[in-house]
C-alpha positions, -999 to +999 in steps of 0.1 A: -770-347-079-807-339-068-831-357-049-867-353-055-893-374-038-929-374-055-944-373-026-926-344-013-911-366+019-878-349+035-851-375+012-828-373+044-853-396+064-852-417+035-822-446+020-810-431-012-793-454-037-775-439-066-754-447-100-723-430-110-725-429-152-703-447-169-683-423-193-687-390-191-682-375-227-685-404-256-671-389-293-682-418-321-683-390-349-657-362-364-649-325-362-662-321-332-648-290-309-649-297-272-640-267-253-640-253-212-661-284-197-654-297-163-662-332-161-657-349-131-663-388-112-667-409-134-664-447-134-651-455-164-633-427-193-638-389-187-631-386-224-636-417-249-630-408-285-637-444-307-634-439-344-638-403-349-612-380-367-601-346-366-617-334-334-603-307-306-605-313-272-592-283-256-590-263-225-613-289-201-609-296-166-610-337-161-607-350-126-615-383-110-622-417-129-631-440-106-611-469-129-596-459-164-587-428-185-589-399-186-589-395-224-590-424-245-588-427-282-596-465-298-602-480-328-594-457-355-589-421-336-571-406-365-558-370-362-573-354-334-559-327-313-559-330-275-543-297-260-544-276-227-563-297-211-556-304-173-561-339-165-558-360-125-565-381-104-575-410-126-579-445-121-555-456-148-542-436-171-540-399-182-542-404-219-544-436-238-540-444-274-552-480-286-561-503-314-552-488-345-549-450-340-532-426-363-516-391-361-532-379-327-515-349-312-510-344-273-500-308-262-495-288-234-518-307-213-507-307-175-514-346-162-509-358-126-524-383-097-527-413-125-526-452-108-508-460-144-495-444-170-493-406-177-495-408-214-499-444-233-499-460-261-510-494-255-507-530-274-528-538-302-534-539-340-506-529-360-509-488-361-498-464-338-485-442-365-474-402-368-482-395-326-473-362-317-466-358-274-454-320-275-448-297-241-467-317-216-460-316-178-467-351-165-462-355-128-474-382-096-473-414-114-482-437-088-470-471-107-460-467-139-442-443-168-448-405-175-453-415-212-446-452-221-452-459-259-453-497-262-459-499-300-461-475-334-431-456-355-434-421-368-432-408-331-424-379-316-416-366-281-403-331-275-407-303-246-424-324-220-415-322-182-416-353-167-409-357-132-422-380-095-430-408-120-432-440-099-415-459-125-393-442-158-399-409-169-402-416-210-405-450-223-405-465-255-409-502-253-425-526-283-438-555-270-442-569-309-402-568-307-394-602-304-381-619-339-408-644-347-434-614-341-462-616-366-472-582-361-443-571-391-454-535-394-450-520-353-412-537-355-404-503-374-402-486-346-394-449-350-390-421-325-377-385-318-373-378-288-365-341-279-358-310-255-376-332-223-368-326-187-374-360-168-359-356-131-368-371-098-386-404-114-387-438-093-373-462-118-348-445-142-351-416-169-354-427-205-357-462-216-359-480-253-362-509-264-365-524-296-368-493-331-349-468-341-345-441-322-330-409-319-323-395-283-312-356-287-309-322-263-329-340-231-323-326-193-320-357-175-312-358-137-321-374-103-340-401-111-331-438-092-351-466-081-383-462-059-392-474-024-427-483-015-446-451-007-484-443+002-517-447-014-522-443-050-540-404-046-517-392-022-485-414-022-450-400-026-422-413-048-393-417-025-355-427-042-327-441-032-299-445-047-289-462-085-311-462-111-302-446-148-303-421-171-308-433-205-306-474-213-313-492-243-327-522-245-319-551-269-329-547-306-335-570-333-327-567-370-352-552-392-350-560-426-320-582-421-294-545-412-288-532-377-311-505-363-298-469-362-293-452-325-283-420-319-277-403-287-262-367-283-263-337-266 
């Protein structure tokens, strides 16, 4: 930020008043390559990706929105790649996925210092479908999950490290689940979930409710319920004893046959 007075006055005997922009890189179009920015405080999404497909952000250093995501894809975001990307101390969460978005893949980003979720994909119209959350390391969840997926099928979560997560590590929770949902299409829920490590999280390690689901060759230790602990940028997670390591929830009839859960390894 630069001051420059017309008349030349010395700005420090002067009252300065100042904005902070709103978002700091808006994506309405597709196939479009966003590689090795820094972008930094913000007020509202470092990243906002609303209707565009196919586009690669990669490689960016994202620190500091003042109130919401660091990434957000709306309204359409259809296959886009976001990988390697190192993502904190944001004021909601790390990356969200909303209203209608398809096949998005999150990789090998490193996401910490989030007042919500790590990784989300949040309520809305019915969608949701083909996510990919591959080899992320999601750490210092000051209130919520690492990755909490509250609607879509088709989804897969494999090779992340999840750990210091105020609440769960991985959660997989549809909030159309109930049986006189109208919203027909998000109650076939669907998820792998994979070769994860979630340790040392507040609430509990991994947690569905309501799908299918299939819960295979996960590292799962040391998580328990959470005592109250410092601010949200440089709070700690303290445990005490209790909590679990996998629970499912209750699950409804789809089509009028039992849903299919499988837990091994």
């Amino acid at each position: 930020l630069s001051v420059w007075l017309t008349d030349s006055q010395d700005p420090r005997t002067k009252t300065i008043e100042a904005i902070r922009r709103g978002n700091g890189l808006v994506i309405r179009g597709s196939h479009v390559h966003v590689e090795g920015f820094v972008i930094r405080n913000v007020a509202l999404q470092l990243v906002y990706i609303r209707r565009g497909g196919h586009n690669v952000i990669l490689n960016n250093v994202l620190r500091y929105s003042a109130g919401n995501d660091g990434i957000h894809l709306t309204r359409g975001a259809d296959h886009n790649l976001v990988k390697n990307n190192s993502i904190s101390h944001v004021g909601y969460t790390g990356v969200e996925i909303s209203r209608n978005s398809n096949y998005n893949t999150i990789q090998g980003n490193e996401i910490s210092h989030c007042c919500s979720e790590g990784i989300i994909i949040q309520n809305g119209d019915s969608g949701g479908v083909g996510h990919k959350f591959i080899g992320n390391t999601i750490h210092h969840v000051f209130n919520e999950d690492g990755i909490d997926l509250k609607c879509g099928r088709d989804l897969l979560v494999r090779g992340n490290t999840i750990y210091k997560c105020s609440n769960l590590g991985i959660q997989i929770f549809n909030h159309h689940g109930s049986p006189d949902v109208k919203f027909k299409y998000d109650r076939h829920n669907k998820a792998l979930i994979e070769n994860n490590v979630v340790f040392d999280n507040g609430g509990g390690g991994i947690y569905v409710f309501e799908g299918e689901y299939e819960i295979r060759n996960n590292v799962i230790y040391g998580n328990g319920h959470e005592e109250p602990y410092g601010d949200s940028w440089g709070g700690e997670v303290h445990r005490k004893p209790g909590g679990y390591a996998i629970e499912i929830g209750p699950c409804f009839e789809i089509e009028g046959r039992p849903l299919k859960q499988r837990i091994y390894n």
